[in-house]
C-alpha positions, 0 to 999 in steps of 0.5 A: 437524644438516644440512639436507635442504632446502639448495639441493645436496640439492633439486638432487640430489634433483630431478634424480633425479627428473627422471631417473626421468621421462625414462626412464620417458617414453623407455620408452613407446610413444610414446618407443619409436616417436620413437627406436626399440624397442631404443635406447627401451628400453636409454636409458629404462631406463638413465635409470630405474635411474641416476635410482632409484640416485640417489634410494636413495643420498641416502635412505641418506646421509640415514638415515645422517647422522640416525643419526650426529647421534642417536649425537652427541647421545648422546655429548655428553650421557654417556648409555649406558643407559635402564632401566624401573625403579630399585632392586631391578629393577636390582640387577645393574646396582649389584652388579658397580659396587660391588664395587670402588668407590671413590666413592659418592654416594647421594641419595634419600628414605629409601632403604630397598631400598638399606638392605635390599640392602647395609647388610651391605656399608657397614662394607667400603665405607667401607673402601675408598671414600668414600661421603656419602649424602643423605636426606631431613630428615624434619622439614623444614621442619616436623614436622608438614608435612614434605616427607617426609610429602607425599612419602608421599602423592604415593606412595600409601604411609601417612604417616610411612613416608618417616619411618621409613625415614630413622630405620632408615638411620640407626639402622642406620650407627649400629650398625655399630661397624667402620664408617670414619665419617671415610670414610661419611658421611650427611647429612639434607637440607633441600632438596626432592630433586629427582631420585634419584642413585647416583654410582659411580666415573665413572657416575651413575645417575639419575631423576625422581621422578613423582607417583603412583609410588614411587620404584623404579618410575621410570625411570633413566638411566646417564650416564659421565664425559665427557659434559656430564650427568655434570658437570651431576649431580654438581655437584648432588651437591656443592651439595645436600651442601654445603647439607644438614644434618650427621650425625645427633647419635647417629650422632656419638656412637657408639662 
């Protein structure tokens, strides 16, 4: 980002300001009365315009190059949208990504507004996409003090409702007989999620999870391959996936 304060920006800066002075001190009476009315107010406020004409432009070139180095940043991180909300709130920004999809990775808890929202479409998905889904395990790293169960208390939701959550995921996949389960794959994970991700194609949905706050009411980021946060979240996808327990037994054993 460039200095404001570099010796060529202080010398411009400074020297409209001494301009704006001088004209200002020619336009006086006392300036009038040295070099006269008429050339007193024609030099004074020639000085004054050229002094205030300077200083405007190095503001707007400054504005300009702040913008620029913000529009960069932008850039280099892939970031092209920020949304209040997660899930639901923005269905319609999922909805027209999904219709053609051919690459979907999901992380979350239980995930149960995307199970609501799109088990119908799963045994189409795995028609035409690959789609690994990640969920919490909720006996890790023990049944009876699971992440899952903490989970639901830094939500304020009922313990064993995270729980649930993941066995009727689950129960769900296993009861769709045309799903291509060579091409939808779910995973429990045995890791602390540390963020929710919806991968489609060459865009990522993410964001945090925060204490006291259920997950679809957190913000979300919309990042595009190309810049440097794509790379770094999908990467996490790949090691929390590779990391994660394999499908369920019943899933496995469906026919």
């Amino acid at each position: 980002m460039r200095s404001w304060l570099s010796p060529a920006s202080l010398k411009w800066l400074c020297g409209h300001i001494f301009l704006v002075l001088v004209g200002m001190l020619i336009m006086t009476t006392e300036g009038q009365k040295l070099l006269g009315v008429a050339v007193g107010l024609s030099l004074g406020s020639s000085l004054l315009a050229t002094g205030i004409a300077g200083k405007v432009l190095y503001l707007y070139v400054r504005s300009t190059d702040t913008l620029q180095d913000k529009l960069k940043i932008l850039s280099d991180t892939g970031i092209t949208s920020v949304f209040q909300h997660r899930s639901i709130r923005i269905k319609e920004e999922y909805d027209h990504r999904l219709r053609n999809a051919t690459r979907i990775d999901l992380i979350g808890y239980g995930l149960s507004a995307f199970r609501e929202d799109y088990a119908q479409e799963f045994e189409a998905w795995s028609g035409r996409a690959d789609v690994r889904v990640l969920v919490i395990d909720p006996d890790f790293p023990a049944k009876q003090c699971s992440l899952a169960d903490i989970r639901d208390v830094e939500e304020n939701r009922p313990t064993g409702e995270i729980r649930r959550e993941v066995e009727r995921f689950e129960a769900e996949l296993a009861g769709l007989a045309s799903l291509d389960r060579t091409r939808f794959q779910c995973r429990r994970v045995r890791t602390i999620p540390a963020i929710n991700l919806l991968r489609i194609d060459d865009e990522i949905f993410w964001g945090p999870y925060l204490m006291a706050e259920q997950s679809r009411n957190t913000p979300t980021l919309l990042v595009r391959r190309g810049g440097f946060l794509f790379d770094v979240l999908a990467r996490h996808f790949e090691a929390t996936w590779n990391s994660s327990a394999p499908p369920t037994a019943r899933l496995g054993d469906h026919d």
